[in-house]
N, C-alpha and C positions, 0 to 999 in steps of 0.2 A: 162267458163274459161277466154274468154277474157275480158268481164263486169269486174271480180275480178282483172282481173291485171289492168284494166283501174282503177279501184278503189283504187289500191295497189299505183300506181302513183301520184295519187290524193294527196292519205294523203301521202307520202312521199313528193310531194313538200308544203305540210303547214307544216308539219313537219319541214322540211329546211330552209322554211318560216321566221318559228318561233326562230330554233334554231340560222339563219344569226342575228333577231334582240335583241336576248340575248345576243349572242355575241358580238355586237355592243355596248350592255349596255344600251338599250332600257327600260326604265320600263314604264306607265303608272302614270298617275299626274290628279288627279281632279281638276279642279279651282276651286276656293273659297273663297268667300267673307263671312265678317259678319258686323254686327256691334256691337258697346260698348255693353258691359253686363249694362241691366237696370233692375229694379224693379216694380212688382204691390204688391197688399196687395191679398194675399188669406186666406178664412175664414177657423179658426181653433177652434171649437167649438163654443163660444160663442163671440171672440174675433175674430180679423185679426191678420197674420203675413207675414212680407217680405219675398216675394221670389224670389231670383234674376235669371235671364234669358241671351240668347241673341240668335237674331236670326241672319241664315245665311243662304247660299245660294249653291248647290254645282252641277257645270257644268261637265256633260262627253264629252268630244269632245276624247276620246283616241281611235278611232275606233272598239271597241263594249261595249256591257252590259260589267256592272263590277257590282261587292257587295261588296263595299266595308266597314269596321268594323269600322265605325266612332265611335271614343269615345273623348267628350270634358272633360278636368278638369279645375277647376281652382287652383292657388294653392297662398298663401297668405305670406306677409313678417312673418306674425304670424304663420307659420307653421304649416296652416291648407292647407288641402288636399281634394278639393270638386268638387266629380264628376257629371256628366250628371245624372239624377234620374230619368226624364221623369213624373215628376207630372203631373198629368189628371187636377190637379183645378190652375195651374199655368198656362198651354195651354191655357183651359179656359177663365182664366181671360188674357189673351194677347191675344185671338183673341178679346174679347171683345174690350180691349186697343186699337188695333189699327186696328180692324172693317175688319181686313185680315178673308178669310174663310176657308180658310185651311194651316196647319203649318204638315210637315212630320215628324217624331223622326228621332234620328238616328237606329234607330231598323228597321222603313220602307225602308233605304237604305240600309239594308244589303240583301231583296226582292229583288233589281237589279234597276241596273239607265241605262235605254239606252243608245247607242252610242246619241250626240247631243241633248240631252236634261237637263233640269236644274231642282232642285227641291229646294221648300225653306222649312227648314226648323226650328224647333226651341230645345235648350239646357234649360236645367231647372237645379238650382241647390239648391233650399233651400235658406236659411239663410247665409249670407256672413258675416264673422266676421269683427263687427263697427271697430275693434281696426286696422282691417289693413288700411296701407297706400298705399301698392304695390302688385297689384296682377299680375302674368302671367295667359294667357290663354295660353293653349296648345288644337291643334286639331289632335288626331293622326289619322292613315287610310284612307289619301286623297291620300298617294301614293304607289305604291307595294313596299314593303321589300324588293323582292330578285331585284339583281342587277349583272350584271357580270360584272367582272376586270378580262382584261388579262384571259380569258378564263374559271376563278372561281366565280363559283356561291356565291356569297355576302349576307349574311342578313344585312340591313342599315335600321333602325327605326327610319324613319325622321320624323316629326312632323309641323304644324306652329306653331311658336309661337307671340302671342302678348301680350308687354306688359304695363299696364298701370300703371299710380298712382294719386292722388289725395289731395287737399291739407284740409287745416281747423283743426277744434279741433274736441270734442269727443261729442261735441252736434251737435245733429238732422243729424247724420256721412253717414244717408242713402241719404240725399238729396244732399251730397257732389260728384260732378260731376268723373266722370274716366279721366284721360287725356292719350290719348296711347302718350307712350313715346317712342317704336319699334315694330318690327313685322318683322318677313321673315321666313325663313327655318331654321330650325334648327337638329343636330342629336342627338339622345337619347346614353347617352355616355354607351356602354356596362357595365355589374351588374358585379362584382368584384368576381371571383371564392371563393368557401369555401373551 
């Protein structure tokens, strides 16, 4: 009997714990670096095609494991919409590129990222359409959703976003460099009731 109420205590003060830094409006934020989306050539049959990439880097320091649902898009002044796909011959040819031995997906971070540890890993997206001149990245799931205000529990779908653009005409448009133009937080503006 007295073990269980010593145990009863236990989790009622993490319980309290936890509910003082909700209350406070505490959430949990992964760091995270990247860099520019770049290109290799991966083989497709009997030809090569581009597939654009980028790698990035993502720290826990938020005192424990977390799994968090990384998913990168990019998305284009052309109104295309190109998510993370996690190509095996894209990997491939990037670690070749740049002689790195290991690149993580984001599938591997949702297995769990310790307190104080980093992992680098890499975004694949395919083919980027030559005709855009401006694309955003967005990274969402580097921070928790829920959030409390004033003592209500919050859904907030925050995101990074970075964005770049690039100059030139419509020849050889793959070897025309990204320039990031911004980059910071941004929130995902709520979907409009039916």
């Amino acid at each position: 009997m007295r073990r269980s109420a010593i145990l009863g205590l236990a989790a009622a003060a993490v319980l309290a714990a936890a509910s003082l830094a909700a209350a406070e409006g505490l959430r949990w934020e992964l760091g995270f670096k990247h860099d520019t989306p770049s290109w290799v050539r991966i083989p497709a049959g009997e030809k090569t095609v581009i597939s654009w990439y980028m790698t990035y880097e993502v720290e826990n320091r938020t005192g424990g494991t977390r799994q968090p649902a990384v998913r990168a898009v990019l998305l284009t002044d052309t109104n295309k919409q190109i998510g993370d796909c996690g190509c095996p011959l894209t990997l491939k040819a990037v670690k070749a590129k740049t002689g790195a031995k290991e690149y993580g997906t984001a599938s591997d971070l949702r297995k769990g990222i310790e307190d104080g540890k980093k992992a680098s890993c890499l975004a694949t997206f395919g083919p980027v359409d030559d005709l855009a001149k401006r694309i955003e990245l967005r990274v969402y799931g580097l921070m928790d959703p829920v959030t409390m205000v004033k003592g209500k529990q919050i859904y907030e779908e925050r995101y990074w976003s970075a964005k770049y653009e690039r100059k030139g005409d419509e020849f050889g448009r793959t070897e025309d460099p990204w320039k990031l133009v911004s980059s910071g937080w941004a929130t995902e503006e709520p979907k409009a009731g039916k």
